[in-house]
N, C-alpha and C positions, 0 to 999 in steps of 0.2 A: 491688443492686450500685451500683457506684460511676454516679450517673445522679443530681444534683440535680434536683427539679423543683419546680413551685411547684404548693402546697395552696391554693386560694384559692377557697375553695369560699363566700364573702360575696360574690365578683364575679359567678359563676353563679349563685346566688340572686336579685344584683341584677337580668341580665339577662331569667332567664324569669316575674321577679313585673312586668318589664315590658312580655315580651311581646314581646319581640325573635325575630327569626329567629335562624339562625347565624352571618348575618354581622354580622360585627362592627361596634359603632361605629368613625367616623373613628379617632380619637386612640388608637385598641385596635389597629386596622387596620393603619396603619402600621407599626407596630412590630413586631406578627406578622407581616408580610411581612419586613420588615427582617430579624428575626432566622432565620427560614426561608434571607434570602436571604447571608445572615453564615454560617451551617452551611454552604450548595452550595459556599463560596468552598475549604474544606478536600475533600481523599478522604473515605470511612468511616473513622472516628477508630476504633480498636478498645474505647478508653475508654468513648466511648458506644456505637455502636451496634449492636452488638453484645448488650450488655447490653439496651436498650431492644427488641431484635428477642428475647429470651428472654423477656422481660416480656409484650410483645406477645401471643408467641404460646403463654403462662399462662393468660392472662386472658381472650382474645379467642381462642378458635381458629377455623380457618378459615371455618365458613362459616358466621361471625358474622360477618364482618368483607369490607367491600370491599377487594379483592385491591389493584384500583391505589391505592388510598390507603395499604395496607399498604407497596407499594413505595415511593411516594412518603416517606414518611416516612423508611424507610431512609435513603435519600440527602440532603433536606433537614436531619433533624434530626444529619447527624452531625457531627464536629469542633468548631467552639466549640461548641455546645453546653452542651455538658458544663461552661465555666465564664459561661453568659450565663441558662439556663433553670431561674433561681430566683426565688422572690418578689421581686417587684419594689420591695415594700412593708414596712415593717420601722421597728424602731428603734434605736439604737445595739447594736452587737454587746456580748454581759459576752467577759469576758477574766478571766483567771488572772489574780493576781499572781504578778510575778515572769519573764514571757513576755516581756515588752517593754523593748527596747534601744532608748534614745530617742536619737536622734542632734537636735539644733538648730540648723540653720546659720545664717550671719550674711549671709546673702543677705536683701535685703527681698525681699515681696511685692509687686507691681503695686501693689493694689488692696486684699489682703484685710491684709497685716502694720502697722498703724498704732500709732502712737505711743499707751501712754493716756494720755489725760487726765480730766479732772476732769469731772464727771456734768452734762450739762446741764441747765438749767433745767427742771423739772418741764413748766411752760408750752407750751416749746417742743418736743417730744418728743411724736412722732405715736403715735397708741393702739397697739397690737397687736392682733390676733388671738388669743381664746382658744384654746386647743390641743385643748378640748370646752367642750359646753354649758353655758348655766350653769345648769342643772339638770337631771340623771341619773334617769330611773326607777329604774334595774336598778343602777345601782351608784355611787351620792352617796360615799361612802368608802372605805378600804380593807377595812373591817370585811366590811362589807356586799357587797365583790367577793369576798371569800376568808372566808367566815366558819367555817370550818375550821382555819386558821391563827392561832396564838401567834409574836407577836412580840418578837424580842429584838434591842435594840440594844447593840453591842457596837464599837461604831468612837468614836472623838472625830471629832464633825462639826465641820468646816470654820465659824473668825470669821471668814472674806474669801472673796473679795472682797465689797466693799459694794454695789461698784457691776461692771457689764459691757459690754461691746457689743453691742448689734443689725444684724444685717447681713440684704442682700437680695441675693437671686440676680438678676443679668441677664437678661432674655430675648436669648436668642442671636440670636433672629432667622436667614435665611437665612445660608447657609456662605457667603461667601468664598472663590473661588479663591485670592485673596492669601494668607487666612489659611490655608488649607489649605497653598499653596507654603512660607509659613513654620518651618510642620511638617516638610514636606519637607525642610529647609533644615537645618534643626533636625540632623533624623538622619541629616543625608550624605547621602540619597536623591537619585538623577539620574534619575529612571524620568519616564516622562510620566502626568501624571494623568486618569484615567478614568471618568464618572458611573455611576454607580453603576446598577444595574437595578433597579428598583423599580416597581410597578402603580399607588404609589399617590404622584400626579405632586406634591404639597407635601413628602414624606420626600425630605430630602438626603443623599448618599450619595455617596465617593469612594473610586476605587483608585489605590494606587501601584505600580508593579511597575517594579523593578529586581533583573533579574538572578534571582538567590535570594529576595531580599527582598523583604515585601510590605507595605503599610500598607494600613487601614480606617479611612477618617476620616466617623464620624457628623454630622448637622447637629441632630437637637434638642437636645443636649447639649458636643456639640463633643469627645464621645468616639471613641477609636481604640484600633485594637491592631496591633501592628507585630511583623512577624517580621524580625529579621536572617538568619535560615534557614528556609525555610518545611522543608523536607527534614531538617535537622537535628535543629529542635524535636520533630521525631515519632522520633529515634534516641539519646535515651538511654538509656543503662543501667548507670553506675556509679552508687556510693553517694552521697546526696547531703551535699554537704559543710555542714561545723556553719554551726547560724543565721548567729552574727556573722559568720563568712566570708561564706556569701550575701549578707547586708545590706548589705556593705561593697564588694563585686561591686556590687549593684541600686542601690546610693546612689552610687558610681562612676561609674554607666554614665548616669545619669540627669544629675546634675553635669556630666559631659562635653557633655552634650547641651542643655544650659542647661534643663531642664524642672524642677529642683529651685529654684524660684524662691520658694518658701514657706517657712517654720517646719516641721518635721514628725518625727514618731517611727515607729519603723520597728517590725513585728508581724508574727510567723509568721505565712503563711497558713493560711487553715482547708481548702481541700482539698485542697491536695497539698503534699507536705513539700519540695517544691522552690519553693516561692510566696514572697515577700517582701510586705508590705504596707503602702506607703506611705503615715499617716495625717497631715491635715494639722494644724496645730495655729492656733488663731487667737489673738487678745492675750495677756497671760501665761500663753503656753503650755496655751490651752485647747483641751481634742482636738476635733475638728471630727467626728464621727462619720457613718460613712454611713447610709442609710434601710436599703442590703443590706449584710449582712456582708460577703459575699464582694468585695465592689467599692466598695474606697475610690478614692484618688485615685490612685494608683497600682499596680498586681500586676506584680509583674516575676519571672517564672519563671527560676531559673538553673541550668544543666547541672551535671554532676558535675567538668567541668573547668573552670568558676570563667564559664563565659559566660553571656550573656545570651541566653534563649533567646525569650521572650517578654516584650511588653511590655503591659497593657492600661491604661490611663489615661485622665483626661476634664480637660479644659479649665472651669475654676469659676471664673466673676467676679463680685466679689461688690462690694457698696457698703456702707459704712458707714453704718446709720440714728441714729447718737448712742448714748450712753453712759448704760444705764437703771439706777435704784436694785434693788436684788436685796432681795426678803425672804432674811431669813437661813438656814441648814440646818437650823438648830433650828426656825426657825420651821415650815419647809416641813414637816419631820417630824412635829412637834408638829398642823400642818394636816393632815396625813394623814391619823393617827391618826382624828382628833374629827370627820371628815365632813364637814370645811367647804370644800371642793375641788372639789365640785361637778363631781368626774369630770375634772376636769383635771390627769388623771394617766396613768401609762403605766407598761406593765409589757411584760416579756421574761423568759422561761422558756426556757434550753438545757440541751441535754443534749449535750455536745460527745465527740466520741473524738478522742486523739494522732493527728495524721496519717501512717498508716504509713510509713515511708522506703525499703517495695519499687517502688514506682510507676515499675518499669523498661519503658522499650520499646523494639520495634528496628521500624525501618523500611529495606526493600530501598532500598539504593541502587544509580545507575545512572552510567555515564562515557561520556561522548563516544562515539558510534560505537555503543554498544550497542541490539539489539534491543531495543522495547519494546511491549507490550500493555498497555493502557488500556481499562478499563469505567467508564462514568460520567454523567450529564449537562453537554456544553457549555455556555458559558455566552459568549457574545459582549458586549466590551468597548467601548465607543469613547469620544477621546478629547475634553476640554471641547468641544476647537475645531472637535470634527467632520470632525478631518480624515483622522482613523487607528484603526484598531480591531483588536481580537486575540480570537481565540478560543483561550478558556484550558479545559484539564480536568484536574483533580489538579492543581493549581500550575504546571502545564507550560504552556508557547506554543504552540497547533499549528498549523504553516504547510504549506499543502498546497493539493489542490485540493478546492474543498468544492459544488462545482457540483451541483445534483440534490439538494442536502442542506440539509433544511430545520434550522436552527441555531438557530430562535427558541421550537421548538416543546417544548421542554424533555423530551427526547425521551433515553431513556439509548442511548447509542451503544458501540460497540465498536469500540476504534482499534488499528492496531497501524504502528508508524513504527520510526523512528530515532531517538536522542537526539542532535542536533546540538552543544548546548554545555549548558550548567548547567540550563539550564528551555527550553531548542528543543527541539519534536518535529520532523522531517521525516515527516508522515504519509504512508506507503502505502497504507493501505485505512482506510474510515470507514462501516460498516451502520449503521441501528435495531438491538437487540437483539431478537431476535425471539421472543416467546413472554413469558412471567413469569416473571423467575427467582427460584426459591424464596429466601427466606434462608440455606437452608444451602448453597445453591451460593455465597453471597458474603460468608458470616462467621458462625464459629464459636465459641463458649462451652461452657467444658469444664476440665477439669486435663491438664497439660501430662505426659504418662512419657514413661518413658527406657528402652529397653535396648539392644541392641549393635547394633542397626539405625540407630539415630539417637533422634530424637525425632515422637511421634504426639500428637494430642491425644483423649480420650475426651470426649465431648460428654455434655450432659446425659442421650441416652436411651440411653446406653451406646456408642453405636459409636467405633470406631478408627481416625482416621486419619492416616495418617504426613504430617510436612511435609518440603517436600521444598527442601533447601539450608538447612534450619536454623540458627540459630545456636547456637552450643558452649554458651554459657555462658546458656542459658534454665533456668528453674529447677524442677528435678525433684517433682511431683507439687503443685505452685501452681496456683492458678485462674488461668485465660489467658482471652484474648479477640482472636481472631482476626481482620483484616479480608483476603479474599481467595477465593481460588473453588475450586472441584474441580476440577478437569482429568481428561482421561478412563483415565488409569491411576491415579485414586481416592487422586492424593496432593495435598495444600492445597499449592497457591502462593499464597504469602502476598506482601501490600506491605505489613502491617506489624502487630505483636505487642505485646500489652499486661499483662504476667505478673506475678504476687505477690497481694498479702494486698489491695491497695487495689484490686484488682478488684470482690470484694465490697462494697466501703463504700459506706454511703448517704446521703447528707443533704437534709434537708427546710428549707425557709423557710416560714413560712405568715403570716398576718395571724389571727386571734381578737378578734371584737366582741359584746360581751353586748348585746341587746336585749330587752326584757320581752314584746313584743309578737310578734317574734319565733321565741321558745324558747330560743334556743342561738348557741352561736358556731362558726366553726369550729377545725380543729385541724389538727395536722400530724402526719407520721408519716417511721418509718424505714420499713426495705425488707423483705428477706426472698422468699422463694421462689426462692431460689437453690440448694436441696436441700443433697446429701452435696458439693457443689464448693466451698460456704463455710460447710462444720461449723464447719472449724478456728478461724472469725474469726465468733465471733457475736456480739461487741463493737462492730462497725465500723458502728455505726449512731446517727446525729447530726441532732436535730431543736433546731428554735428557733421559737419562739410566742410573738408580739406582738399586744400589742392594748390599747384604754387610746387617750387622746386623739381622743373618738368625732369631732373635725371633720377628724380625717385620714384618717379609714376611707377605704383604694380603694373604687373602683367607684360613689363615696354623692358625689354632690352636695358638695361641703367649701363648709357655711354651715352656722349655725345654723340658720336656719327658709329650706331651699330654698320657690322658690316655685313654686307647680302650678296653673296658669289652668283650673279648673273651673268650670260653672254652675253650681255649691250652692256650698250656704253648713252649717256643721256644724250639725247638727239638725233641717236639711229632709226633705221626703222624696222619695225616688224613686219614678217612675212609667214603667215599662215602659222602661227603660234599653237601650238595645240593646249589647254590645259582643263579643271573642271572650274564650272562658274559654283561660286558662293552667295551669300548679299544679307544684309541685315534691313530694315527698316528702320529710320530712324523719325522718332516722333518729339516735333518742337512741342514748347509750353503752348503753342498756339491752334496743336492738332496739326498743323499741317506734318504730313509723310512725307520724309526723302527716302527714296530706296538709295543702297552703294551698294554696289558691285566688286568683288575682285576674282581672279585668275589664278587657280592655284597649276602650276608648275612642275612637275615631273621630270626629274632626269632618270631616264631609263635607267643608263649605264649605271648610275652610284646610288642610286633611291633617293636625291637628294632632294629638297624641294623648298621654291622661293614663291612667293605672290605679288602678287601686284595690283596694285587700285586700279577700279577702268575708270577713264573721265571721257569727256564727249556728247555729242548728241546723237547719235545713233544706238546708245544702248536702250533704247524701249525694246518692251518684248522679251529682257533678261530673264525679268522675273515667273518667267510659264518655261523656265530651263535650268532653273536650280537646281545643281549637281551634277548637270548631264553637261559629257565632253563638249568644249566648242575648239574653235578656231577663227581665230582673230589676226587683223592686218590693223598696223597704226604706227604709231612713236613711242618711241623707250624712252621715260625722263626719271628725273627724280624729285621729290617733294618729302620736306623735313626727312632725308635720309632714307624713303622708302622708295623701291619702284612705284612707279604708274605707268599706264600705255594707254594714250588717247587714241580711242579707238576708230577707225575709219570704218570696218567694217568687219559684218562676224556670220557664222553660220554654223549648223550642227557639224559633226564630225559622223557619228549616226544617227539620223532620224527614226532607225527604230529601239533606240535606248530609251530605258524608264525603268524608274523606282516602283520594288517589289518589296515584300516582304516576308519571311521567314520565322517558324517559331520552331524554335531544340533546345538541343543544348550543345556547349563548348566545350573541346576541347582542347592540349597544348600536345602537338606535332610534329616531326620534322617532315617536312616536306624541300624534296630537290635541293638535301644538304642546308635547309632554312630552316629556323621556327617557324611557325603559324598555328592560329587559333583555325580549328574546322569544325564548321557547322555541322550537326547532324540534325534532321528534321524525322518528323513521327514515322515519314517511312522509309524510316534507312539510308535514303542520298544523303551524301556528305558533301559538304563545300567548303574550299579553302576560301578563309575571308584572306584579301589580299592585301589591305592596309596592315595586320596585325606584322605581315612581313618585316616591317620597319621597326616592328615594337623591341627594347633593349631584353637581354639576355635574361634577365631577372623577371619580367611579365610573364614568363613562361613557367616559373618552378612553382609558381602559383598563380591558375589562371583565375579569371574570374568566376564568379558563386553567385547565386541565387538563391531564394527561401524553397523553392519548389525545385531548384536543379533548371527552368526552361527558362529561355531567352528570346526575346523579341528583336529578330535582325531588319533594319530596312537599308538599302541599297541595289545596285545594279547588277545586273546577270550580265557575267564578259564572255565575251565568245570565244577566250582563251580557252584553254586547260593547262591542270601543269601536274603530269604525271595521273592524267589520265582523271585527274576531278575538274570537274565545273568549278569557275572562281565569282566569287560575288566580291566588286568592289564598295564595302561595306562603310555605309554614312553615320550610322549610330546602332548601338544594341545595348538594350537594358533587362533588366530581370522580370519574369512574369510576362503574361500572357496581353496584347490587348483587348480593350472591349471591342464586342463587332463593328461601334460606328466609329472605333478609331482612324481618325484622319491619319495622312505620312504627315510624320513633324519635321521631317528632310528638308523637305520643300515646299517649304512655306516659308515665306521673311520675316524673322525672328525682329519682332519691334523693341525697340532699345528707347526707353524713356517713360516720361513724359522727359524731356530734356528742358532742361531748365542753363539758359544761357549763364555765364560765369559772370558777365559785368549785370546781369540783373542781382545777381547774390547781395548785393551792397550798392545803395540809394540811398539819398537822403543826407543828413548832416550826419556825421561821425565823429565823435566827442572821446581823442584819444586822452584816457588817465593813467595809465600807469608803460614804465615803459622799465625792463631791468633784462640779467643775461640768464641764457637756460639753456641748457643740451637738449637734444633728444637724440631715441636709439629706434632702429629697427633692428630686432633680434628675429624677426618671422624665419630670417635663413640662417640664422646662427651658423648652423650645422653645412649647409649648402652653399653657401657664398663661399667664393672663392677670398684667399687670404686679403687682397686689395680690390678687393668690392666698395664700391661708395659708400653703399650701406653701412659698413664696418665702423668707419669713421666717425666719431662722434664732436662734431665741432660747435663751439660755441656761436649761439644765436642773439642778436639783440630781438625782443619780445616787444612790441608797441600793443596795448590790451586798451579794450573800447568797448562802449554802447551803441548800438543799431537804435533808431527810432523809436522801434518796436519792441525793442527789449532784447534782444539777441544779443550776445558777446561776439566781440570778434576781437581776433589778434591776427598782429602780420610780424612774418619773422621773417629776418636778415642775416646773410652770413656776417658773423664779425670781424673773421681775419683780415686782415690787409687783403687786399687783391693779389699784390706781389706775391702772395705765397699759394692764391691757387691756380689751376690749370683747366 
């Protein structure tokens, strides 16, 4: 169903061949709270959660799964959502011809619109950054990536340009009040601005709240998303009106607001038929392409009566690095072809559907004076200067008395007040919700009937139930998505309805890296398991698979030869190596299971720590010792720049070590002049988890939270102490309690796939038509990348865009520059 999410199954490969717990690194950290804490700002979106709580409980039934994390989720992941929880990583979107109304205006840009001129001096012109290695095991050419495929070229490629620009992204560094007031300024906004709530104290984060209207303004990016109606945007339901009309709406409203300060051409959105997509264009009119489809520099959502309903957009300053000579199209293609590329290429594989134009909803609205109840998690505001704060739930204000009522504990409450004016509640009563409420007490998925009673919705496992104040014009035997409760004469009252054909639709973003060493890449997929509710629409499913330019693979170190401070040297040997084992499972498109192994590494002295692949025949029997210490004798080498150690032979370090599990709560400690997180369990023993030791200075001034305050620890009991506590060396811990038949997820091999091999992606004859130049950016680390990060760079691409057999688009992209100018 209509649920983007992202397949990124190379970043969790990354993680457990390192030997990470669950929590995340910093720079991951961040942003997974952020977006968690971007979802709590909206109700349950019917769009998503709905859907995602069907999925859920498909895949996961009850007593697989911890309950309070089940809830949790409900509520965090709903509302944005739905257009922020996609691959983060990507490369220029393909497009139709013929879909895109270029609008150009004669506004310069700040910073990125420059005059061109004449190529500088060879001399003078800083190197670049290869885009990959300069040499590919797994895939040196196109041959050799897809050797299945015939190619045909069918387009007249591009004599010009000769020459291009090179541009660099800013580090944004810290937000600005100023800047952010500007924004403000920008959009008529008079609200007062509010920091953001965040655990994780370097993420910058702003609100605006005025009245109706809301703003989100990001700091790694200098992204936001602005509702002029937070109420409204969730109540449409007329048809939405033709492209050019919206664009002309979206380019409008942006103009007005002085944000259209660039060159740019305007492009359907790709998930919902009410989207506009503002791309930007840099020197003669070259398209600036995002890293994610879904999110160029502009999305502006607009109603069925010509308004703006949504805005999401990001702040991009870019600097001009000089004017570099371009190998030609021909040549690039000509390069392609013959293998001499050295994997400095990139490929995009979609399979796109029309965006349906049912994507109606209705949201209850409320007036002045009206009764109101409210279920939800609080969420307390306050403002830069400290001197004022709001507690907000559903986009409302609630002002009351909140004495006795703990507001920080993210605790789902049940309010029931007044509506004062547009967004005041006057609250009269404020509990804890008491007990777990199931999902189908708070949101239903199903098809919508009719007969002379009104309107019921039939839910997946057949039942019926009526809603009650419905509206007239919902559409009869459509898939719906409900967000709302039961009441106890067994009819849904709803806050808001999500009905038609795009309920079902799904789209996937993923990233795809071949490596020899490896096996496989991964892949992306649509949805399904939505039974007899989306017979009607088994079209409505939309994936895109990137991969190609191995130095920008997420999750990997972006350098050629990362560096990894080990005592060997390639060719040495090992002698009784001590470290913990980890391993994944990996699952070919053909079912068959390879398990890998690796070593993770411990330096006592510094905390530092390296891993290493095991390769060999002697590792059977690994996997009945995940996580538990070994030691191991073999050969130190290296493959594509990692360690490995072919292993001769291994054994426990203790055979009476094993994973236990623990449930408390956390706290943040200094122990023996350290931080650390210490467990405390129901009856008082406390334990120093000992990985948290390593955790940076900032993990500690805000540790982690739960909805109930307890924590599920699983790891090892050490037969250290340190300052007189027991130490648990700690594998993973999450919020909530588990069920009694919960298995340890420690130790078990986390299977990665179905893997879908990179030269099956592309078979067949390949019928290339259009071929011209494009940038693309990755802004995911704006904020985080260091000044001369790859990333930063934005270098021009030659684009070759094609048809699959089957209908799929594909493009392969090419560094332009001369070679002589990269490194």
């Amino acid at each position: 169903m209509n649920t983007p999410f992202m397949d990124n199954g190379s970043k969790e490969l990354d993680h457990f061949q390192e030997g990470d717990s669950f929590n995340l690194p910093e720079e991951e950290q961040w942003l997974a709270e952020e977006l968690i804490h971007v979802a709590r700002l909206n109700p349950p979106d019917s769009r998503f959660v709905n859907t995602l709580s069907l999925k859920l409980r498909q895949q996961h039934p009850a007593n697989q799964a911890f309950k309070p994390a089940s809830r949790r989720l409900w509520f965090t992941l709903a509302g944005s959502a739905v257009v922020i929880l996609i691959a983060l990583f990507g490369l220029p979107f393909l497009r139709q011809p013929g879909q895109t109304v270029t609008v150009v205006t004669d506004i310069p840009t700040i910073e990125t619109t420059i005059v061109s001129s004449q190529p500088t001096e060879p001399i003078n012109l800083p190197v670049l950054p290869m885009l990959g290695p300069s040499s590919v095991m797994a895939s040196a050419n196109l041959g050799e990536q897809f050797p299945d495929a015939q190619w045909t070229l069918q387009a007249e490629l591009p004599s010009s340009p000769a020459s291009a620009a090179v541009y660099k992204t800013k580090a944004t560094g810290d937000l600005s009040i100023e800047t952010v007031r500007q924004l403000v300024d920008q959009l008529g906004m008079k609200g007062e601005i509010y920091k953001g709530t965040s655990s994780q104290p370097d993420f910058q984060s702003f609100q605006v709240i005025d009245g109706k209207s809301f703003l989100n303004v990001y700091g790694h990016n200098m992204s936001f998303n602005y509702l002029p109606d937070v109420f409204k945007a969730k109540d449409d339901h007329g048809a939405p009106l033709k492209f050019e009309t919206m664009s002309q709406k979206a380019v409008g409203f942006l103009s007005n607001k002085g944000l259209l300060n660039f060159n740019y051409t305007v492009e359907p959105g790709i998930l919902f038929a009410r989207q506009v997509h503002i791309i930007r264009l840099l020197e003669d009119n070259v398209p600036l392409r995002p890293a994610e489809p879904a999110d160029p520099d502009f999305v502006v959502t607009v109603g069925s009566d010509g308004e703006v309903l949504e805005v999401r957009g990001r702040i991009i300053q870019l600097k001009k690095q000089g004017d570099y000579p371009l190998r030609t199209a021909s040549d690039a293609w000509k390069t392609l072809l013959d293998g001499q590329l050295g994997g400095r290429f990139g490929y995009q594989i979609a399979r796109l559907y029309t965006s349906p134009p049912d994507d109606r909803t209705w949201a209850r609205q409320f007036e002045a004076g009206d009764r109101m109840e409210l279920i939800d998690v609080p969420e307390v505001l306050t403002t830069v200067d400290g001197k004022q704060s709001v507690v907000r739930l559903n986009n409302y204000n609630l002002e009351g008395d909140f004495s006795g009522i703990n507001l920080d504990d993210q605790q789902l409450m049940h309010v029931t007040g007044t509506l004062a004016s547009d967004a005041r509640v006057i609250v009269e009563t404020i509990e804890p919700v008491s007990g777990e409420p199931g999902v189908e007490t708070l949101g239903f998925t199903g098809i919508l009937r009719k007969d002379n009673t009104g309107f019921a919705i039939q839910t997946m496992d057949g039942k019926l139930f009526p809603l009650s104040d419905a509206p007239e014009d919902l559409p009869d035997g459509e898939p719906v998505s409900i967000a709302g409760r039961l009441s106890e004469d067994g009819r849904v009252q709803w806050t808001s309805i999500f009905a038609g054909s795009s309920v079902c639709a799904t789209f996937s973003s993923s990233f795809s890296y071949f490596n020899a060493s490896a096996g496989g890449g991964g892949g992306g997929g649509g949805g399904g398991g939505e039974g007899d509710m989306c017979s009607a629409y088994p079209d409505l499913h939309g994936n895109v698979i990137t991969g190609g330019f191995d130095n920008l693979q997420p999750g990997t170190p972006i350098s050629a030869e990362p560096h990894i401070e080990t005592p060997y040297k390639h060719g040495e040997k090992v002698e009784g190596i001590e470290g913990e084992i980890t391993g994944i499972l990996l699952v070919k498109t053909d079912g068959t299971r390879v398990p890998q192994f690796s070593l993770v590494v411990e330096n006592k002295d510094t905390g530092n720590r390296w891993t290493a692949g095991l390769r060999g025949d002697t590792l059977s029997g690994l996997e009945s010792h995940l996580r538990m210490m070994i030691r191991l004798w073999g050969t130190y080498g290296m493959e594509g720049g990692n360690p490995v150690i072919k292993v001769d032979r291994w054994e426990r370090v203790d055979p009476t070590e094993k994973v236990s599990q623990w449930i408390g709560t956390i706290d943040a400690f200094q122990v023996d002049s350290k931080n650390a997180y210490v467990l405390t369990i129901n009856d008082g023993t406390q334990f120093i988890l000992k990985n948290s030791m390593n955790n940076p200075p900032e993990a500690f001034t805000h540790p982690p939270t739960s909805p109930d305050g307890q924590f599920y620890v699983e790891g090892v009991l050490l037969k250290e102490k340190i300052q007189g506590y027991p130490v648990i060396r700690e594998i993973q811990f999450s919020g909530g309690q588990p069920d009694q038949t919960q298995e340890f997820q420690s130790t078990r091999l986390m299977e990665v796939g179905p893997l879908e091999g990179v030269s099956d992606l592309v078979s067949g004859q390949v019928n290339i038509t259009g071929a011209r130049l494009v940038y693309f950016s990755m802004d995911f680390g704006a904020r985080i990348d260091d000044e001369d990060h790859p990333t930063r760079i934005l270098q021009p691409l030659w684009e070759f865009s094609g048809t699959l057999e089957d209908g799929r688009k594909l493009s392969l992209f090419v560094q332009a520059v001369e070679e002589q100018y990269l490194k």
